[in-house]
C-alpha positions as CSV (number, residue, x, y, z in Angstrom):
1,X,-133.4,43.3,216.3
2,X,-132.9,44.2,212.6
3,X,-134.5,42.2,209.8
4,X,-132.3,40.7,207.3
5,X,-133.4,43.5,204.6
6,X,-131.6,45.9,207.1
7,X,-128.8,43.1,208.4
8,X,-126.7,44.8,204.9
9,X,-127.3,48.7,205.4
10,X,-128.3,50.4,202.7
11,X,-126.2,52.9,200.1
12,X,-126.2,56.8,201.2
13,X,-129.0,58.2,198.4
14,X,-125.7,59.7,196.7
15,X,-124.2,56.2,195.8
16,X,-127.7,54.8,195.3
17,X,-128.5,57.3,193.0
18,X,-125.2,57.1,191.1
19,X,-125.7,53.5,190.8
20,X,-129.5,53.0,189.8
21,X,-128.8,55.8,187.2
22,X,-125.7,53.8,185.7
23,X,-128.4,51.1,185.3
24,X,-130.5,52.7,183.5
25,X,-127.4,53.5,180.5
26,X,-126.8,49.8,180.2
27,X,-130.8,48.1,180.2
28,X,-134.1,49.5,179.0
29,X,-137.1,47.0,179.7
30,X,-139.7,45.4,177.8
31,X,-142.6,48.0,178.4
32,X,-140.4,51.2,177.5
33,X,-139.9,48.6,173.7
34,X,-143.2,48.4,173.3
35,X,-144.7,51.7,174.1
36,X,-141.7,53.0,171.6
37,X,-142.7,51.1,169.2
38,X,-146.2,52.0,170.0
39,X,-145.4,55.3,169.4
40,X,-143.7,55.1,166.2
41,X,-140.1,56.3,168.6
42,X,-138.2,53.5,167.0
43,X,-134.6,55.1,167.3
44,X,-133.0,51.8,167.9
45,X,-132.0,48.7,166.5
46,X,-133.9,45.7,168.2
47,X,-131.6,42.7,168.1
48,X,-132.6,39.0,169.1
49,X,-129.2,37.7,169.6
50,X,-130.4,33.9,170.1
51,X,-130.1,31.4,167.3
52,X,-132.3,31.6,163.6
53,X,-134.6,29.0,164.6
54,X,-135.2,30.7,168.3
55,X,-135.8,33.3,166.4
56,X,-138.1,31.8,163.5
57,X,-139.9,30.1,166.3
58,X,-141.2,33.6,168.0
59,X,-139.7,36.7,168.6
60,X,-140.1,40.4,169.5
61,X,-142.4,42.5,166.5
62,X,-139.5,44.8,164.9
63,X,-136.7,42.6,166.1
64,X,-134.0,41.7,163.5
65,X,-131.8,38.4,163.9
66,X,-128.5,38.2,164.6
67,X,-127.0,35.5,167.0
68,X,-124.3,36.7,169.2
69,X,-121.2,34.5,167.3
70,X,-122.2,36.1,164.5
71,X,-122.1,39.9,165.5
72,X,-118.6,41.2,163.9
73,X,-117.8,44.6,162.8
74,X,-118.2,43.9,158.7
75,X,-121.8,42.2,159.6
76,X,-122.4,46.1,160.9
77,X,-120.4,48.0,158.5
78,X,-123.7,49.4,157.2
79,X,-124.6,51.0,160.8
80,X,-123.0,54.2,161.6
81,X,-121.7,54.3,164.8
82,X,-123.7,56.0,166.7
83,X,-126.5,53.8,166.1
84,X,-127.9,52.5,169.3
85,X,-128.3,48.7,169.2
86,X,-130.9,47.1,172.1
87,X,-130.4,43.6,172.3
88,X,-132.2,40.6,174.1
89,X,-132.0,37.0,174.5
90,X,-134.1,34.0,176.2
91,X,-134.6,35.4,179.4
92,X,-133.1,36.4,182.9
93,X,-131.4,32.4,182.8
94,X,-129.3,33.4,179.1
95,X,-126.4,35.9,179.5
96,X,-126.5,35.9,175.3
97,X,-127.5,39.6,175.3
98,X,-124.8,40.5,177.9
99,X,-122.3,38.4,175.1
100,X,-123.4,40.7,172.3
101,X,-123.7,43.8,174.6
102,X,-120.1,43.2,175.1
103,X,-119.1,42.7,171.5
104,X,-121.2,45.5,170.4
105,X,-119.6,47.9,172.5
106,X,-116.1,46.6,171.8
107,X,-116.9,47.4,168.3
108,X,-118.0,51.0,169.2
109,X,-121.6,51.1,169.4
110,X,-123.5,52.4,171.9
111,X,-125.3,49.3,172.9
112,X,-128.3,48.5,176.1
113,X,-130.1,45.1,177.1
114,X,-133.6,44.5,177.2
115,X,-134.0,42.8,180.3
116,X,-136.6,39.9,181.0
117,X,-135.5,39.2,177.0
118,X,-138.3,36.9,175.3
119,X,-139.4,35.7,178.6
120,X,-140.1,39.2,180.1
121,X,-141.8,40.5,177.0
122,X,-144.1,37.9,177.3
123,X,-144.5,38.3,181.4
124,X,-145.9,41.4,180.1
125,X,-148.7,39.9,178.3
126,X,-147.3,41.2,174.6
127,X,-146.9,39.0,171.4
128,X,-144.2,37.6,169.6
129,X,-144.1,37.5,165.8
130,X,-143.9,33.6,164.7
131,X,-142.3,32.5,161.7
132,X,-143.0,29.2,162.0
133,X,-144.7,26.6,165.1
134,X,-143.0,25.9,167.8
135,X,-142.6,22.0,168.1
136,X,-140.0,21.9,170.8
137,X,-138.3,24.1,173.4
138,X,-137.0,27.1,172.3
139,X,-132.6,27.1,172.8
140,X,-130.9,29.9,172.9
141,X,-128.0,29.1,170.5
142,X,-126.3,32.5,171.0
């Protein structure tokens, strides 16, 4: 008897590999952020792509705002195009970042996700920058 991990078989390692290393071209994570910005390797734009009070209310240190409606190619005229954008929303429940991931690369930038977005940067235990106090919920409005 097989358990149900094995009930699907698994890729041959050639299609795995192919396919775990696609991944890694469309998402970074939280930690490799962080230990970026750490380092002073900031060679990326950090975008929180939820709404201006989401944003005001706590978001990722170095992160600049702009909501997924709003992303359009003369609100980036002044970013050449091969600058890299990183972008991240609520969490692993909001698909805002995958919205602006697909904008962004329609408009010809090279473009990755932060996955775990707000809710992942704080699973790992690192800080928001708050503009203001949070009274309620925070929405994604992206």
């Amino acid at each position: 008897m097989t358990s149900l991990v094995r009930d699907i078989p698994a890729a041959p390692s050639a299609i795995a590999l192919m396919h775990f290393s696609n991944r890694l071209t469309f998402e970074t994570d939280c930690s490799d952020v962080y230990s970026s910005q750490e380092a002073g390797e900031v060679d990326f734009v950090l975008v929180d792509v939820r709404g201006s009070l989401a944003f005001k209310r706590g978001h990722v240190p170095g992160a600049i705002n702009i909501p997924t409606r709003l992303l359009s190619a003369d609100g980036l005229a002044d970013y050449s195009k091969g600058t890299l954008f990183v972008v991240y929303c609520a969490g692993p429940h909001c698909n805002g970042a995958n919205k602006a991931a697909v904008k962004l690369a329609a408009l010809g930038y090279p473009v990755k996700e932060m996955i775990g977005g707000v809710t992942g940067w704080l699973d790992e235990g690192f800080s928001l920058s708050v503009e203001q106090p949070a009274k309620t919920p925070i929405a994604c409005e992206c």
